[in-house]
C-alpha positions in Angstrom: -82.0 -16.3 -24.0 -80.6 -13.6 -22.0 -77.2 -12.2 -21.9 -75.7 -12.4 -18.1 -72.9 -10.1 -18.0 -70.0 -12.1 -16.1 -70.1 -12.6 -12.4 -68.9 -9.7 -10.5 -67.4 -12.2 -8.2 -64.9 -13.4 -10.5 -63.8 -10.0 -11.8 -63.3 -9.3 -8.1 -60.8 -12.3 -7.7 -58.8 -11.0 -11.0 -59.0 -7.4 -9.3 -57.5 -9.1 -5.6 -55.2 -11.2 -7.5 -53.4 -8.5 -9.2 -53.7 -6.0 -6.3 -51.7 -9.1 -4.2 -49.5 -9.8 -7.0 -48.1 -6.2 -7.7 -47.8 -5.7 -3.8 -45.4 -8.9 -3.8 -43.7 -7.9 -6.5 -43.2 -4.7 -4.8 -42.2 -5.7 -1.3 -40.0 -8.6 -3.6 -38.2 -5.1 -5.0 -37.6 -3.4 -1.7 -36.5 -6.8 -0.2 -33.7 -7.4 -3.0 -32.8 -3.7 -2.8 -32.1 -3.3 0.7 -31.0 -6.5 1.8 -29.2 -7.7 -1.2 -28.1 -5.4 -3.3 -27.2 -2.6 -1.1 -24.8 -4.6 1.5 -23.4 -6.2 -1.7 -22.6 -2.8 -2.9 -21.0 -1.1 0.5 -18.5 -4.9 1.0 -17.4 -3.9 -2.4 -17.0 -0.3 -1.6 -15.2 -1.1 1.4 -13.0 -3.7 0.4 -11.7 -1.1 -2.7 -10.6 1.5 0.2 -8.9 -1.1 2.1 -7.1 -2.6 -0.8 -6.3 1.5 -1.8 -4.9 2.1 1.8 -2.7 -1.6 1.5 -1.3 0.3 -1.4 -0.9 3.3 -0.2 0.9 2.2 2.7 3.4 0.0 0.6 3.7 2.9 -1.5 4.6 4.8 1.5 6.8 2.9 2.8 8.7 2.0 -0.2 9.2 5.6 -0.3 10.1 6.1 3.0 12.6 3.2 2.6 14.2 5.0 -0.9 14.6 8.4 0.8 16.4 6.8 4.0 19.1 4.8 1.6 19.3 7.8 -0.2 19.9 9.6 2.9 22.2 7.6 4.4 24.3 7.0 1.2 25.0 10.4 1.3 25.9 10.6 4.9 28.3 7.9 4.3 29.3 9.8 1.0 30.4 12.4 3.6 32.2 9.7 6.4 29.8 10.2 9.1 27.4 7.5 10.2 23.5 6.6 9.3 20.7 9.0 10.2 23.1 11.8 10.5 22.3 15.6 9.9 23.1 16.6 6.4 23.7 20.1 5.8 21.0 22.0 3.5 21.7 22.2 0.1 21.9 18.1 0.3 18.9 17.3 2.4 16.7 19.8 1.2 16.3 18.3 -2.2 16.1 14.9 -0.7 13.3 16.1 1.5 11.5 17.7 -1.8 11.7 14.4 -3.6 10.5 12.8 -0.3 7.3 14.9 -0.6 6.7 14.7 -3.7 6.6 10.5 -4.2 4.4 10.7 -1.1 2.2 12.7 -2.7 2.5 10.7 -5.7 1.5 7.9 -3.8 -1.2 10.0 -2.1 -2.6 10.8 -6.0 -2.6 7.4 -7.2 -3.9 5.5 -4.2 -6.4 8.7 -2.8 -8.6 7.8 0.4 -12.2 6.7 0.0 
């Protein structure tokens, strides 16, 4: 009796199966990646900014809002109507504290 190695035929079909199964495995990869994973991944990034500017903008404007009642209590502190021109030593600290919750708002809701 003789020995017959295996058919060469069959270790070609392992060989091809492989080759094809690695390659869809791979194309499987790049698929997920780049049509799954990565649009996933930017809607989430841009949602966050626009949820950070919401905030910022309320933050904003609340701050906005505060500085013109503080304003305008003073000018009525004085006798003279809303929005009216406050003389230095009074509006420039208002103004100060103006800047410095926008930037406060700025730091803790910063662009994306």
């Amino acid at each position: 009796m003789e020995n017959k190695p295996p058919e060469k035929s069959n270790i070609d079909k392992a060989v091809k199966l492989s080759i094809i199964a690695s390659a869809l495995l791979v194309g499987f990869s790049f698929f997920y990646y780049f049509i799954i994973f990565l649009p996933q991944r930017e809607r989430a990034r841009i949602e966050k900014a626009v949820e950070m500017e919401e905030k910022r903008n309320i933050c904003l404007q609340a701050a906005a809002a505060a500085g013109s009642t503080l304003w305008n209590a003073a000018c009525f502190e004085l006798g003279r109507e809303e929005s009216c021109q406050l003389p230095s030593e009074l509006a420039d600290p208002m103004d100060e504290n103006l800047r410095y919750v926008r930037d406060e708002c700025f730091k803790k809701y910063p662009q994306m």
